[in-house]
Structures are given as structure tokens and as C-alpha cells.
C-alpha positions in Angstrom: -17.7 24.3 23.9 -19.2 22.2 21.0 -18.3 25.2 18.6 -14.7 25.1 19.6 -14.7 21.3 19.2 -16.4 21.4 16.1 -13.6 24.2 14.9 -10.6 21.4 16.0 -12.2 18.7 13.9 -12.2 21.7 10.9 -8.3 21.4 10.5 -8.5 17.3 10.0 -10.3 18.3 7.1 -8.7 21.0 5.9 -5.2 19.3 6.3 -5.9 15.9 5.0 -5.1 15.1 1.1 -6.7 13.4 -2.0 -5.2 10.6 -3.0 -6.1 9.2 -6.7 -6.5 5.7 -7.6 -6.4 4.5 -10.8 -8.9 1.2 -10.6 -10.0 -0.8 -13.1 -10.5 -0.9 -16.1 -8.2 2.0 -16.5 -5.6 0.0 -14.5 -3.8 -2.6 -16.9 -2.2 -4.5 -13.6 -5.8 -4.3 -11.7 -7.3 -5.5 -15.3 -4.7 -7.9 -15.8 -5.0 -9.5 -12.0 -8.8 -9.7 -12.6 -9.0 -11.4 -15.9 -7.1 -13.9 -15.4 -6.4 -15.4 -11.7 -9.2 -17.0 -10.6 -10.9 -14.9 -7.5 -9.7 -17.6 -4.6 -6.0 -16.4 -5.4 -3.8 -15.6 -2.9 -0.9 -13.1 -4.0 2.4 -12.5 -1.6 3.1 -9.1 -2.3 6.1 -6.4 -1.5 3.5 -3.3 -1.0 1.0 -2.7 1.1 -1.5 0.1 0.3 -3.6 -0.2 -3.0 -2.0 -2.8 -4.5 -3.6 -4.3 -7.2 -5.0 -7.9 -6.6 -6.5 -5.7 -3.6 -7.9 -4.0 -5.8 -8.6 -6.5 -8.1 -10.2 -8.0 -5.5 -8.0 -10.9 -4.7 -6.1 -11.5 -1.1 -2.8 -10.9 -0.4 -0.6 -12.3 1.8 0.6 -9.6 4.1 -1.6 -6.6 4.3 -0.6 -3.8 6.6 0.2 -5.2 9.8 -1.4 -2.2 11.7 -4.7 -3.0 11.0 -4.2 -7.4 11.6 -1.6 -6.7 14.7 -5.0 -4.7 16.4 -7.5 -7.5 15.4 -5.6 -9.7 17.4 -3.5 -11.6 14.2 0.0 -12.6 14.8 1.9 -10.1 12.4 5.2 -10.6 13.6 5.5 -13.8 11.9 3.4 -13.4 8.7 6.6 -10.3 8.8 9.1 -12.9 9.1 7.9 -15.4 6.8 7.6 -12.8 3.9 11.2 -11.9 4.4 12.3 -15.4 4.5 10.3 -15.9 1.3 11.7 -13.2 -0.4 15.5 -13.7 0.6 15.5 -17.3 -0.8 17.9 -17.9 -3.0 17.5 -21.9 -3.7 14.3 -22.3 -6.1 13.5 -25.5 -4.3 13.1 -23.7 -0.7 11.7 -21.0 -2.7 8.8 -23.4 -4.0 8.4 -24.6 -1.0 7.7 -22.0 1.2 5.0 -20.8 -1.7 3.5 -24.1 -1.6 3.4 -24.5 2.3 1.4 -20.8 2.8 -0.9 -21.4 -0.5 0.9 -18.5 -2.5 -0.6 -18.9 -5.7 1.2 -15.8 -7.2 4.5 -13.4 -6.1 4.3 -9.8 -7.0 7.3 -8.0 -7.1 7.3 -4.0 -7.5 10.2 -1.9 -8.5 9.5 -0.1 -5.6 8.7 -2.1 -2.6 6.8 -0.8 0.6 7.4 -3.7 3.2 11.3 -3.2 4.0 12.1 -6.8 4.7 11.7 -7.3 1.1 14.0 -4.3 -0.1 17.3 -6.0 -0.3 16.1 -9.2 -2.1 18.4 -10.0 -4.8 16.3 -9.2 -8.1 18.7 -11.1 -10.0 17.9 -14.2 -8.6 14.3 -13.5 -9.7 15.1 -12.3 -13.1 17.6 -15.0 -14.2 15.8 -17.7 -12.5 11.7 -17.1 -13.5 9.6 -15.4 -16.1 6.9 -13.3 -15.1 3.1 -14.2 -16.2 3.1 -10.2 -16.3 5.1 -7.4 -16.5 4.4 -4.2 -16.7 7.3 -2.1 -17.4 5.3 1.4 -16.8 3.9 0.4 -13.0 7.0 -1.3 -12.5 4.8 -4.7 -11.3 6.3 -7.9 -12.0 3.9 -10.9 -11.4 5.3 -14.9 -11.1 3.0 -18.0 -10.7 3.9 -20.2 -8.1 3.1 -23.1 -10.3 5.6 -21.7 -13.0 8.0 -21.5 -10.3 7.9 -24.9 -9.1 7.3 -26.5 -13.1 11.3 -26.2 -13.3 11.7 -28.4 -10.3 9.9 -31.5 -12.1 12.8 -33.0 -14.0 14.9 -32.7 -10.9 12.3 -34.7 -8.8 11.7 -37.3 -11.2 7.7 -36.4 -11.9 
């Protein structure tokens, strides 16, 4: 009986794939991330497996929800939040939101894994902010919140 159960767990093995991660210092955005946020930095971010400040070793704001949802954590509105963050289209609510959950950076992929994100209008992004790094190859696009709010301060009188 042990043989034929030890024969089942054979085709787990056999079946599963390797999947390669490029970490740093052969990753420019994992590099980048590292060398210069400061390790307390909190990223919201629109993947969820591997992403770089992960690796980099920095926390992001919505992980996969999976793993959170069966610790106990309230993923359904972390879920919300992020796509009411990313569907702003007013840089004031936009700042703050960031400044209310203590986003210190938004990364922004090409390619985004977390689906409330997907329609987000890029152009609003793009006309409105300038990334602190872009990385035209991975397709990552990283914004500092406080770069994001700076072009408030005329308008509040600071």
C-alpha cells in the first residue's frame, strides 16, 4: 500500500515545472529596487508572483490573496482598495489614498497580474508623472509617492 502511494506522489514530481528567476544582481529592477528605496518601503504593486521589491526584499502592498485570505487577513478589501487606487483619475485623491495606506512607491507593469488593475487608464499615469525607473525591457515602471504628491504643493499653498 505505501509502494502505491509512494508511486502517486511520483507523478507530482514528474509533472511539475522549473521556473527560472532572474534575482539580483543580474536583475536591473531587483538591483535598482534594492539600491535605492530604503528597506522599510512599501511598494503597491499590479503583479503578484516574483515581483521585484519581493524580491528585492521590500513589502508590497497586495500579495496574493490566497495565501493572506487563509491566515485570516481581510483580502477582500486590500482587493478593493488597490482597484480604487489604481482607477483614480484626480492626482489629489490619487495622493491621497497613497498617503493614507503608507505607499511609499507604485509599480506599474506592462503586463499586470491583479485584474482590477488591468483597465487603469495608463495615460493618466504617463501624462501626469515621471517614473523614478523605467525599464523599457521588463516593461516595470516605478513612481514615488512623494513625486506624486510634490505637484500638489503650489496648489495647497505649502
Amino acid at each position: 500500500f505505501m509502494t502505491f502511494s509512494g508511486i502517486i506522489d511520483f507523478f507530482v514530481i514528474k509533472n511539475d515545472f522549473q521556473y527560472q528567476i532572474i534575482d539580483a544582481p543580474k536583475n536591473p529592477d531587483v538591483l535598482w529596487i534594492k539600491n535605492n528605496t530604503p528597506p522599510q518601503s512599501v511598494f503597491l504593486n499590479s503583479s503578484y508572483f516574483y515581483h521585484p521589491a519581493s524580491l528585492a526584499g521590500r513589502k508590497i502592498f497586495y500579495g496574493w490573496p490566497y495565501y493572506a485570505w487563509s491566515a485570516g487577513y481581510q483580502t477582500e478589501e486590500r482587493k478593493e482598495l488597490v482597484g480604487e487606487i489604481f482607477s483614480q483619475k484626480e492626482v489629489k485623491a490619487l495622493c491621497a489614498l497613497l498617503k493614507a495606506n503608507h505607499l511609499d512607491y507604485v509599480a506599474l507593469e506592462d503586463k499586470p497580474q491583479i485584474e482590477e488593475i488591468e483597465n487603469f487608464d495608463r495615460s493618466f499615469w504617463q501624462k501626469n508623472f515621471v517614473p523614478a525607473y523605467a525599464n523599457k525591457i521588463s516593461g516595470l515602471k516605478i513612481y514615488q509617492t512623494e513625486a506624486i504628491c510634490l505637484i500638489l504643493l503650489p496648489l495647497e499653498g505649502r
